[in-house]
C-alpha positions as a Markdown table, in Angstrom:
| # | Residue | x | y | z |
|---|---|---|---|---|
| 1 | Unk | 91.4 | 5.0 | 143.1 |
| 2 | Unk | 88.8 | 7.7 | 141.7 |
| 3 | Unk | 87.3 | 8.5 | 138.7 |
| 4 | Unk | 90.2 | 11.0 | 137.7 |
| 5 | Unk | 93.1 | 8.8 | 138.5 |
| 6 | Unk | 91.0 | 5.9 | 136.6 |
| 7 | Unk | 90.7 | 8.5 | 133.4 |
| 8 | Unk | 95.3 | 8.8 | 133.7 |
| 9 | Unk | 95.5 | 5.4 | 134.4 |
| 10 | Unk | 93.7 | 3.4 | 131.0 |
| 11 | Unk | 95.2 | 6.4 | 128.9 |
| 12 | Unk | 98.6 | 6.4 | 130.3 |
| 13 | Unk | 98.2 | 2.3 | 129.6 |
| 14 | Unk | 97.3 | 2.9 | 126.2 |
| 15 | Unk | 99.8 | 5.0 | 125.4 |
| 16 | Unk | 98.0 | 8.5 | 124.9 |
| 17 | Unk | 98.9 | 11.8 | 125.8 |
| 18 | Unk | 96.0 | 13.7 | 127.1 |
| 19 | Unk | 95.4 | 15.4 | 123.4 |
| 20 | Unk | 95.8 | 12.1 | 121.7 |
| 21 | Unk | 92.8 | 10.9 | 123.9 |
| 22 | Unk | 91.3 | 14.4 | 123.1 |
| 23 | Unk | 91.3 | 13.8 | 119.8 |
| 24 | Unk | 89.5 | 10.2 | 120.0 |
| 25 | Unk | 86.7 | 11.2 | 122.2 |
| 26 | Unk | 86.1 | 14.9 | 120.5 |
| 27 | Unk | 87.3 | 16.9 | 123.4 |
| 28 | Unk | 90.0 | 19.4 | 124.0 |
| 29 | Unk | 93.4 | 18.6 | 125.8 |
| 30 | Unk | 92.1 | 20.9 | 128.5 |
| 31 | Unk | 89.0 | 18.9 | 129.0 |
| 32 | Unk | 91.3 | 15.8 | 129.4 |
| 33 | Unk | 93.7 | 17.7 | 132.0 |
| 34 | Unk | 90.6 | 18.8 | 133.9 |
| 35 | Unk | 89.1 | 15.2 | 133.9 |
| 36 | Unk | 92.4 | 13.4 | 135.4 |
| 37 | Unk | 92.8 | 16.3 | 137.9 |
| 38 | Unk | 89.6 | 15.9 | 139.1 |
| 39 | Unk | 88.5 | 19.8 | 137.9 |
| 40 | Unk | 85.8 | 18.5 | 135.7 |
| 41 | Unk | 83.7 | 15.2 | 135.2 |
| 42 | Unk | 83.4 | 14.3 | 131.6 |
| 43 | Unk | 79.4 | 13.4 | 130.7 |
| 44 | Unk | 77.6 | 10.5 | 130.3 |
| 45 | Unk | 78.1 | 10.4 | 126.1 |
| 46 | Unk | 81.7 | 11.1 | 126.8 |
| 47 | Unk | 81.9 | 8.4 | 129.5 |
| 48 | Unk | 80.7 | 5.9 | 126.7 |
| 49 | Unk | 83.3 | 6.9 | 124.5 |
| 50 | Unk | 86.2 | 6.5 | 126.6 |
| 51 | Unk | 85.1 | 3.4 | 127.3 |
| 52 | Unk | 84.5 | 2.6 | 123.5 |
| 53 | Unk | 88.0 | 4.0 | 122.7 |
| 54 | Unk | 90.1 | 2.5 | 125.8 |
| 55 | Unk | 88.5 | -0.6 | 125.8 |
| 56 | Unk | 87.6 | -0.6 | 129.0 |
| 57 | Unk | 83.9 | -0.6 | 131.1 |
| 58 | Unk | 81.9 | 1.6 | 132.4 |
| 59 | Unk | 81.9 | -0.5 | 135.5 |
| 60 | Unk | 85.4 | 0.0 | 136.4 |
| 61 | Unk | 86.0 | 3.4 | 134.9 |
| 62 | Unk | 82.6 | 4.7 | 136.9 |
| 63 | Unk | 82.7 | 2.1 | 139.9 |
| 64 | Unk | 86.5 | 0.6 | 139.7 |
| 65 | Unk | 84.8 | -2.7 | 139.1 |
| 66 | Unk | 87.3 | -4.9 | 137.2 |
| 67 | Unk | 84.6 | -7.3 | 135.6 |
| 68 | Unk | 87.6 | -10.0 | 134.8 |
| 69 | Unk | 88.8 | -10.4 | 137.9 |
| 70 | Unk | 85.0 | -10.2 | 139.7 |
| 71 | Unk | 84.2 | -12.6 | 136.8 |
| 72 | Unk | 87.0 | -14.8 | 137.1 |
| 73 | Unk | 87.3 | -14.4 | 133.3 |
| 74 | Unk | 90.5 | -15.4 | 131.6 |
| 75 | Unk | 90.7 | -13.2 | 128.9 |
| 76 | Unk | 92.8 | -10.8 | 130.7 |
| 77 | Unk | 95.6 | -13.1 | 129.8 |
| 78 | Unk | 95.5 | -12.3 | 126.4 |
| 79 | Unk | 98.1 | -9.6 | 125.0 |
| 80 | Unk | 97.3 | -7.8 | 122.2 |
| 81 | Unk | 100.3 | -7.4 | 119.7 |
| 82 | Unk | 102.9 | -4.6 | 119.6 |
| 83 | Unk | 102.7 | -3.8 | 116.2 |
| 84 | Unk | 99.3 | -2.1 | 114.5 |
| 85 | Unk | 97.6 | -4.6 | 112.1 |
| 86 | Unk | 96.6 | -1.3 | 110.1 |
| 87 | Unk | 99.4 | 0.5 | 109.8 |
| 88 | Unk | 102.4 | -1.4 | 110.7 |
| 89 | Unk | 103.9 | 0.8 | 113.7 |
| 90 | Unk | 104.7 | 0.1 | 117.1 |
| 91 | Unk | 102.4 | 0.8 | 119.7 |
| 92 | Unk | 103.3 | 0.9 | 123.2 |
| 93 | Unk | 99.6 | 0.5 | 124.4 |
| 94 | Unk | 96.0 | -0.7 | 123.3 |
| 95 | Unk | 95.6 | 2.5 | 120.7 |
| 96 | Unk | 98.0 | 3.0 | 117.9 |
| 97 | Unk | 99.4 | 6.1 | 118.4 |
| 98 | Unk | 99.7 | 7.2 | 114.6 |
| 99 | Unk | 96.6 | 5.9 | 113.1 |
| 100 | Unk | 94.2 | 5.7 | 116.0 |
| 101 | Unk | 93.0 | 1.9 | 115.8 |
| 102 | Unk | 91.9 | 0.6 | 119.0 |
| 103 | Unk | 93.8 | -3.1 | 119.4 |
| 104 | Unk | 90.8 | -5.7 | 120.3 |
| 105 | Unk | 91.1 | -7.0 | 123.6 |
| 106 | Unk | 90.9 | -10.7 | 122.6 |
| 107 | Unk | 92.3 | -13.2 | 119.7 |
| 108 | Unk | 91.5 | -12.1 | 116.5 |
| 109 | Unk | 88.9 | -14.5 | 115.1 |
| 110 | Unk | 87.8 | -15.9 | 111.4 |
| 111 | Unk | 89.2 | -14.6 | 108.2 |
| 112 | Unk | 91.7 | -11.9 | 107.0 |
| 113 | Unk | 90.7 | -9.3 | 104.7 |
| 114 | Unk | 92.0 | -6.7 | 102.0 |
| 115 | Unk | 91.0 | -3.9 | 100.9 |
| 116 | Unk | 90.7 | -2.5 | 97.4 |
| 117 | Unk | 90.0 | 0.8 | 95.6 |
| 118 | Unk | 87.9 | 0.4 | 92.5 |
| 119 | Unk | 87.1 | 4.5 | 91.4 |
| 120 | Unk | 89.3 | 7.3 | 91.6 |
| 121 | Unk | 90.0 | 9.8 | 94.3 |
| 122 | Unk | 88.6 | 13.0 | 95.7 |
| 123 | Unk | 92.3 | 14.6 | 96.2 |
| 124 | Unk | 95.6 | 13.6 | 95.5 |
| 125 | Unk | 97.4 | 15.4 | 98.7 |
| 126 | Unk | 94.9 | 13.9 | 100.9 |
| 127 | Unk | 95.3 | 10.6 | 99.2 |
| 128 | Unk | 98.8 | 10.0 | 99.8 |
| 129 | Unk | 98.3 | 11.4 | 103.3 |
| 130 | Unk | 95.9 | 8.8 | 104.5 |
| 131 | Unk | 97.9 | 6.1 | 102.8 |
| 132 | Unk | 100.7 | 7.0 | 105.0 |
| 133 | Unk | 98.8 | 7.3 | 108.2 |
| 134 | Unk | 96.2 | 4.5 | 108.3 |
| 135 | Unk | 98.1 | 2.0 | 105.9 |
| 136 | Unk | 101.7 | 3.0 | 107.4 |
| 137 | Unk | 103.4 | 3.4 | 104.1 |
| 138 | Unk | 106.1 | 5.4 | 103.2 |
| 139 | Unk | 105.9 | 8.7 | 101.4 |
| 140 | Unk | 107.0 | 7.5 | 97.8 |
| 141 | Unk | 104.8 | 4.6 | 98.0 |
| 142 | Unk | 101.7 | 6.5 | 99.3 |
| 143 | Unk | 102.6 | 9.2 | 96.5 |
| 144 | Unk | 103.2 | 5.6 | 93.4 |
| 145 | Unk | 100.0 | 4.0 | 95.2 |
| 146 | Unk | 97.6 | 7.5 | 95.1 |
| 147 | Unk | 99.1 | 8.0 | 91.3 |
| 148 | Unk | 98.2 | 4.7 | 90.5 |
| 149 | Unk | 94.3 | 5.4 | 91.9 |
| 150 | Unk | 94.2 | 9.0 | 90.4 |
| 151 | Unk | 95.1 | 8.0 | 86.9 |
| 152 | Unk | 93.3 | 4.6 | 87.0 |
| 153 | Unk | 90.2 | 4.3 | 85.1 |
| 154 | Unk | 87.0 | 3.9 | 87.2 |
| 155 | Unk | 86.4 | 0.2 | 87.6 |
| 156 | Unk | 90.5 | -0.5 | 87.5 |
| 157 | Unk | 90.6 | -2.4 | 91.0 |
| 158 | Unk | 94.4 | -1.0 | 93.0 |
| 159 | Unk | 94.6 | -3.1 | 96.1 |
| 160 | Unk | 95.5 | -0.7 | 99.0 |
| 161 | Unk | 96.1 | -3.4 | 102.0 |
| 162 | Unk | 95.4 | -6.8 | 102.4 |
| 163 | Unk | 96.0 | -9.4 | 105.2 |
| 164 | Unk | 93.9 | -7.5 | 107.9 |
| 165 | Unk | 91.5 | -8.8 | 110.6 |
| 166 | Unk | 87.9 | -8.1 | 110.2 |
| 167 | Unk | 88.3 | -4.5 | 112.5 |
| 168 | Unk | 91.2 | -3.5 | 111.0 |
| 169 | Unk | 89.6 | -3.8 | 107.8 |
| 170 | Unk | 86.5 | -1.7 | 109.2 |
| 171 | Unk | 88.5 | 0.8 | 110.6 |
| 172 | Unk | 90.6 | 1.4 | 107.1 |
| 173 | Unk | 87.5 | 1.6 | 105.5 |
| 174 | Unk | 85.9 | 3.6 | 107.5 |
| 175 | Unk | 88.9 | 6.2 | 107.4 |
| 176 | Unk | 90.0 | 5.3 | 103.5 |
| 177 | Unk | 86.0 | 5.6 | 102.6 |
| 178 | Unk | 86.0 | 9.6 | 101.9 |
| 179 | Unk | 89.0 | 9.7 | 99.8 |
| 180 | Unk | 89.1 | 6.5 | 97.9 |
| 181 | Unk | 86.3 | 6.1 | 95.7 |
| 182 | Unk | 84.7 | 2.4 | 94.9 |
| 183 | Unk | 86.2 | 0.8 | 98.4 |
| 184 | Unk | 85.7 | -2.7 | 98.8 |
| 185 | Unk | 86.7 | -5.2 | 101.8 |
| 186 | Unk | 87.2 | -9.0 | 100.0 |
| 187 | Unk | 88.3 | -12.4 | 101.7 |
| 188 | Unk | 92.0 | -12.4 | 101.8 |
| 189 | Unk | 93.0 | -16.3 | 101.7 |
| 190 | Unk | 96.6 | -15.7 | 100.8 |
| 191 | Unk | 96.0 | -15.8 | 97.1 |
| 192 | Unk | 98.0 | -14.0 | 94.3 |
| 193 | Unk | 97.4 | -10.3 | 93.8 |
| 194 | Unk | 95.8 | -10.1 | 90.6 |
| 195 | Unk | 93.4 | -13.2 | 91.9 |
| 196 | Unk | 92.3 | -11.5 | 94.9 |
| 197 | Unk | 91.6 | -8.5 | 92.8 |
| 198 | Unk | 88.9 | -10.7 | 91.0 |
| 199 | Unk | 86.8 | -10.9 | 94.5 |
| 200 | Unk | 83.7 | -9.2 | 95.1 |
| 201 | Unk | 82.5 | -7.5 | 98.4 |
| 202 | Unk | 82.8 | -9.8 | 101.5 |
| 203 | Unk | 80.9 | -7.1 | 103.8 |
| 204 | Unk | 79.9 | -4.1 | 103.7 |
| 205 | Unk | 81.2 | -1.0 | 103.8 |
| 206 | Unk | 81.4 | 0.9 | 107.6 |
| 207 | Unk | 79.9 | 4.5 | 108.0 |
| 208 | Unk | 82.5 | 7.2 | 107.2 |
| 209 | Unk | 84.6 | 7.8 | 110.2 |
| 210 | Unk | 84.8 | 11.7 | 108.7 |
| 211 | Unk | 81.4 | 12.5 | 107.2 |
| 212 | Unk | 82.2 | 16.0 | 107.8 |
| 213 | Unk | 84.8 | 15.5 | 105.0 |
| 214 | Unk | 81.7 | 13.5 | 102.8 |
| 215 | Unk | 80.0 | 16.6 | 101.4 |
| 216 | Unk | 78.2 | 15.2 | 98.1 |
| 217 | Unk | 81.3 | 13.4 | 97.3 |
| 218 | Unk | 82.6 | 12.7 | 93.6 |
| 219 | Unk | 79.8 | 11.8 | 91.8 |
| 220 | Unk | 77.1 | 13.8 | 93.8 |
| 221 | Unk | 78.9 | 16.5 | 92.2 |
| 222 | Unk | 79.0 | 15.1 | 88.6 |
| 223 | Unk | 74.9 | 14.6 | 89.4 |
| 224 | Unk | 74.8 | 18.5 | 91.0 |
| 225 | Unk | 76.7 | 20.2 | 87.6 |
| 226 | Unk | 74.6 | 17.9 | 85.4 |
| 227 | Unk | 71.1 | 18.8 | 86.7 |
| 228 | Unk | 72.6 | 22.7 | 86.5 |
| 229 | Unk | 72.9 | 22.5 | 83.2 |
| 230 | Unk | 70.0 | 20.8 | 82.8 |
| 231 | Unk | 68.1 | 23.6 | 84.5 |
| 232 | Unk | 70.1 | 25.8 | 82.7 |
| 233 | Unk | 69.4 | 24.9 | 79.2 |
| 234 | Unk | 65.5 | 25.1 | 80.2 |
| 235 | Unk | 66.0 | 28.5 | 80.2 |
């Protein structure tokens, strides 16, 4: 098997179409269709991030090196769920087709986690949009839950997911981060609602998985108008 026929194999196991796996690794559809029909060779950053995204190694996706079965390792008998642990759906292979969470390739390990908002947010459409693709809820409970946030005052804590393993919880976050003001990721032990609410910060918060959608964010500009008036009144 070659590199191309490598590329269609892990995406057609995880489920992907070719501009599904676009989308993941920053590349057209084309790109993709080029790759698998052996037209084009992606590069080596891109080669990293397919291997990143299909959880797979550079070893076999380069070489065709399995390392479990050169390694004798048993984890390959480990099968990751059918149902996303973000958003609830169905997936048919190791990426969630909806929300794009890569399912880990062994056990989950340690705690659970939740997830609460704490601030307001940036925009109410996209709000209720994200609840509905990362957390998997439905329309009218995205659009209750994003009321709830938007008419909150800041420092009133709305719990937006709980029971999540730790990359789960890093992946909401990382998506939820941008829209969702005053994100934090607590221990989730199974306690009541308005107990787990009371928890501070368990870790911290990921990078933004869209920091082209970051710009100077809510209170950047509350700091920008202030300092214009400032100037402003100066003169």
């Amino acid at each position: 098997m070659e590199l191309n026929e490598r590329i269609a194999s892990v995406r057609k196991a995880a489920g992907l179409t070719q501009e599904q796996l676009g989308e993941l690794v920053g590349v057209s559809r084309q790109a993709v269709s080029k790759w698998e029909s052996g037209q084009a060779v992606p590069d080596a950053l891109t080669i990293t991030a397919l291997c990143q995204k299909l959880h797979v190694s550079a070893d076999y996706l380069l070489l065709g090196v399995d390392p479990d079965t050169a390694s004798g390792s048993a984890a390959s008998a480990y099968t990751p769920p059918d149902t996303c642990p973000c958003c609830g759906r169905h997936v048919g292979g190791t990426i969630c087709p909806v929300c794009g969470y890569a399912l880990p390739t062994a056990p989950p390990r340690g705690p659970k986690y939740a997830i609460y908002s704490a601030g307001n947010i940036s925009k109410l459409s996209e709000a209720e949009s994200d609840l509905q693709k990362y957390c998997g809820y439905s329309e009218e409970y995205a659009k209750m839950l994003a009321g709830q946030c938007n008419g909150s005052n800041y420092g009133s804590r709305i719990l937006l997911r709980r029971d999540l393993p730790d990359s789960a919880a890093q992946y909401l976050a990382a998506n939820l981060r941008d829209t969702f003001f005053g994100l934090s990721i607590v221990l989730d032990e199974g306690e009541e609602e308005d107990k787990l609410l009371l928890k501070e910060s368990a870790m911290e918060l990921p990078p933004s998985a869209h920091p082209e959608k970051s710009g100077l964010g809510f209170w950047g500009v509350v700091a920008a108008v202030i300092v214009a008036l400032l100037i402003l009144s100066i003169f």
